[in-house]
C-alpha positions in Angstrom: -14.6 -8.0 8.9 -13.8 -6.4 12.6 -11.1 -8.2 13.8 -10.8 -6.4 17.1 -12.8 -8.3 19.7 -10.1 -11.2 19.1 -7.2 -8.8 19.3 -8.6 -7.7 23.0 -9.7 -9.2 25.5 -13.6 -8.8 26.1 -13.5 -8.3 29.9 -13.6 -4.4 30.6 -10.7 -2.5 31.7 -9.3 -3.6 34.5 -7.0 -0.6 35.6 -8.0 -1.5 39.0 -7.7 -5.3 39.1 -4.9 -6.3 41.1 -1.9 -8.1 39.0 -2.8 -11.7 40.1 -6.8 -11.7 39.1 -5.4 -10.3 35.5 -2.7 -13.0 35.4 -5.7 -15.6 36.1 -8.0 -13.9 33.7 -5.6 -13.6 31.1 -4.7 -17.5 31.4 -8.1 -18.4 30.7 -8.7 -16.4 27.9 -5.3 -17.9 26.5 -6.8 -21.8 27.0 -9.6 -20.5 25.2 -7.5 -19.0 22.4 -5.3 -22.1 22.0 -8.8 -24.2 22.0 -9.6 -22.1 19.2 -6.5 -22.2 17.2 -6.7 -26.1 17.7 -9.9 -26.3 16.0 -8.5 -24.0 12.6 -5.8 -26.4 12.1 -8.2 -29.2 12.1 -10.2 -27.4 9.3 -6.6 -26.6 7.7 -5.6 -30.0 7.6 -8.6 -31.8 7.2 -11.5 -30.5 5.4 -9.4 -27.5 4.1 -6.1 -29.2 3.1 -4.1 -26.8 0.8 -5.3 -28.2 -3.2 -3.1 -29.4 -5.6 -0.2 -27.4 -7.6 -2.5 -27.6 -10.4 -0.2 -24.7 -12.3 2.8 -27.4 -12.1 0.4 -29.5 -13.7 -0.7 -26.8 -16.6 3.2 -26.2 -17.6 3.4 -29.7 -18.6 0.5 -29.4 -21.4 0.9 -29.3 -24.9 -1.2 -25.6 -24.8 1.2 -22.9 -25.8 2.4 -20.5 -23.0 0.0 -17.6 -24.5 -3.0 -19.5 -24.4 -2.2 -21.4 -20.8 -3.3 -20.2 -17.4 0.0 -19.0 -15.4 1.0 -17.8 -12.3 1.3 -14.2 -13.3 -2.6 -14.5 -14.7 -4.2 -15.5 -11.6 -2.4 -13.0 -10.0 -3.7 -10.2 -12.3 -7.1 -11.6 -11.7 -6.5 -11.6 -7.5 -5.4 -8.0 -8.3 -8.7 -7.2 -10.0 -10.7 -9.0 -7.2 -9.1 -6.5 -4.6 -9.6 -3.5 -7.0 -13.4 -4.4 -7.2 -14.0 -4.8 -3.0 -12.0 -1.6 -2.5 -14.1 0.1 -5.0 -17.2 -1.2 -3.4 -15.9 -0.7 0.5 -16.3 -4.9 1.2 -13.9 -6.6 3.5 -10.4 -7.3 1.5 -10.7 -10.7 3.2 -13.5 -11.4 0.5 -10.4 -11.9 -1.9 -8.9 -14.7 0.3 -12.2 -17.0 -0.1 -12.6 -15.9 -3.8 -9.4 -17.6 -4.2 -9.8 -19.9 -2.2 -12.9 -21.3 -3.8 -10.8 -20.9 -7.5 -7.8 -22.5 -6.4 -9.7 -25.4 -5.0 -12.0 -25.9 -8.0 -9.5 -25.9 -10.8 -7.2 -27.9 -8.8 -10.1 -30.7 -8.7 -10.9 -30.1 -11.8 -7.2 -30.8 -12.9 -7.0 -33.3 -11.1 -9.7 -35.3 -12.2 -9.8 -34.6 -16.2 -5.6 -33.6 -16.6 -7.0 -31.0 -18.6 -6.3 -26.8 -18.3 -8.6 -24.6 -18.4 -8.5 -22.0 -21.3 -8.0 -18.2 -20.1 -11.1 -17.5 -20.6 -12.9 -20.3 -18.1 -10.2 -19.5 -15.5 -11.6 -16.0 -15.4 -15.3 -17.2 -15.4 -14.2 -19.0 -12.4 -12.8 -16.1 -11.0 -15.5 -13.8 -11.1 -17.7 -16.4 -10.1 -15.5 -17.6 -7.0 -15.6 -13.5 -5.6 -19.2 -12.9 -6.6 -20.1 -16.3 -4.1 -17.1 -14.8 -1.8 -18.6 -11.5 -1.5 -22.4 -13.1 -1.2 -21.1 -15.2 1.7 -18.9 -13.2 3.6 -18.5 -9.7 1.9 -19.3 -7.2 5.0 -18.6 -3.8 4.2 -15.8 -1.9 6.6 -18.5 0.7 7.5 -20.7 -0.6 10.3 -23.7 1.7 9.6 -26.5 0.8 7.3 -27.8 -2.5 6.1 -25.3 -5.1 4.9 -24.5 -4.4 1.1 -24.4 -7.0 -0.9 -23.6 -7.0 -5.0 -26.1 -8.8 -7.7 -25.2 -10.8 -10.5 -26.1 -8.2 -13.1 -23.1 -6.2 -11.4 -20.5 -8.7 -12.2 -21.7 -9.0 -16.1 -21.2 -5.1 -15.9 -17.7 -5.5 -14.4 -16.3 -8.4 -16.7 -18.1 -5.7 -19.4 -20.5 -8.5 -20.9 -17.8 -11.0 -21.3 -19.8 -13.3 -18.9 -23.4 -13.4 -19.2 -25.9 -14.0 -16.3 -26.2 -17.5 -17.0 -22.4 -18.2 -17.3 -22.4 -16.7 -14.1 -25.1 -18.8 -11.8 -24.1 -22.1 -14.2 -20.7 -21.4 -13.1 -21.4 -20.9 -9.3 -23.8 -24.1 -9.4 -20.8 -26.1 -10.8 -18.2 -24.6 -8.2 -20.8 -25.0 -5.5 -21.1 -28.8 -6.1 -17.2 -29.3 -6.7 -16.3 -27.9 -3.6 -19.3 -29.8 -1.5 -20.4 -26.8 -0.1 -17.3 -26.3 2.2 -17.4 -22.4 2.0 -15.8 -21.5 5.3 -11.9 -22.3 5.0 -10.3 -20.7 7.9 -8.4 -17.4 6.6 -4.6 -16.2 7.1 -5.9 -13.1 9.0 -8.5 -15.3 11.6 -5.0 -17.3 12.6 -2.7 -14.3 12.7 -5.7 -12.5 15.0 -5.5 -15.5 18.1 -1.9 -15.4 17.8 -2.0 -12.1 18.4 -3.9 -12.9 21.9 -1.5 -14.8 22.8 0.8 -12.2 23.3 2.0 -11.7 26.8 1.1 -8.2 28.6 3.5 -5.9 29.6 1.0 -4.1 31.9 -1.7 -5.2 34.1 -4.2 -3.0 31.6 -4.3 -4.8 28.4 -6.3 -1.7 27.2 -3.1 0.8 28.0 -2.3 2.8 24.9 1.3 1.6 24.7 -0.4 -2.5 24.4 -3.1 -1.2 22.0 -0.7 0.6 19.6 2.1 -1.7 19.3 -0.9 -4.9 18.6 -2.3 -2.7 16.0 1.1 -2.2 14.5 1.9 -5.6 14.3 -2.1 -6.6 13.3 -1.4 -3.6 10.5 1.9 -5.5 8.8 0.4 -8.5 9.2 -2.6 -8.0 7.3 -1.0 -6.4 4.5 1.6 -9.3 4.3 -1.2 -12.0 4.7 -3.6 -9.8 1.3 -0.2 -9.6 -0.6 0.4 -13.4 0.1 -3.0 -14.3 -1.7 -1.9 -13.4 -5.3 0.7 -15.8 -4.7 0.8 -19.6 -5.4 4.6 -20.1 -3.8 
């Protein structure tokens, strides 16, 4: 996803706009930026509220450690997810709402029936979480051609035949109906993107190259520290 138009502002260059009509034009777009970051931690706190530990709750069953899902196996399975977009050119922000969509399912899962999930239906629910993730909002980073999207049959071939077609789609019908259809959390990067608005300019040409490089820079770290944070539960 193209994260640029929030990073700039969309008024054209304004090399010859005197200092006051940019100071007035850059408070507006800051109202509007706040407006917007009002709204994300609405949906953060309300329809989006961060799940339930439910791997605090998984230490705590009788199932031996070899058998139970951990920490360090959702993060080799958040590793995977990243491995497949980057192999197919999607968005890496695809991974974010893949585990999203997993760590909100098992943790209402666990909540409701106190029972873990064997390795085996965690990773069903893995594959399934990034094949809906990458249905939904997996854009490629190439802004030519026709938006690419991968079919079912491709994520049989890369759990190779562990899942079948129909694990898949029962899968994604049952995660579909356990999250109510809430499929748009608001992401890490969308958050760090409006902050990054906000920051004040240091010349009256937001589009200088000094004010472009050092927002990419900081836009660059950020990112990377926001995709690292997602195989992470703490």
């Amino acid at each position: 996803m193209n994260y640029q138009y929030l990073v700039t502002p969309s008024s054209p260059a304004m090399s010859t706009s005197s200092s006051s009509e940019s100071g007035k034009r850059k408070t507006r777009e800051n109202e509007v930026t706040v407006d917007h970051l009002r709204a994300l931690l609405e949906m953060e706190t309300g329809k989006y509220a961060p799940c339930a530990d439910y791997l605090s709750v998984f230490e705590a069953s009788p199932i031996s450690s070899s058998e139970r899902v951990s920490d360090s196996w959702r993060r080799k399975l958040c590793e995977w997810c990243y491995e497949v977009v980057d192999h197919f050119g999607f968005d890496r922000e695809a991974v974010f709402f893949a585990l999203n969509y997993l760590d909100r399912t098992v943790a209402a899962r666990a909540v409701s029936s106190h029972e873990p999930p064997s390795k085996r239906s965690f990773q069903l629910l893995a594959v399934t979480a990034l094949y809906i993730s990458i249905k939904l909002h997996g854009t490629t980073d190439s802004a030519e051609g026709p938006r690419r999207k991968l079919k079912v049959d491709s994520f049989v071939q890369l759990s190779r035949g562990f899942f079948a077609v129909q694990d898949i789609e029962v899968a994604e019908r049952e995660m579909l109906t356990t999250l109510k259809w809430a499929m748009h959390p608001p992401t890490t990067l969308r958050f760090i993107t409006y902050f990054l608005r906000l920051l004040p300019l240091w010349s009256t040409d937001p589009y200088s190259r000094g004010h472009q490089q050092v927002v990419s820079a900081i836009l660059d770290k950020a990112r990377y520290l926001a995709e690292l944070a997602v195989c992470y539960t703490e």
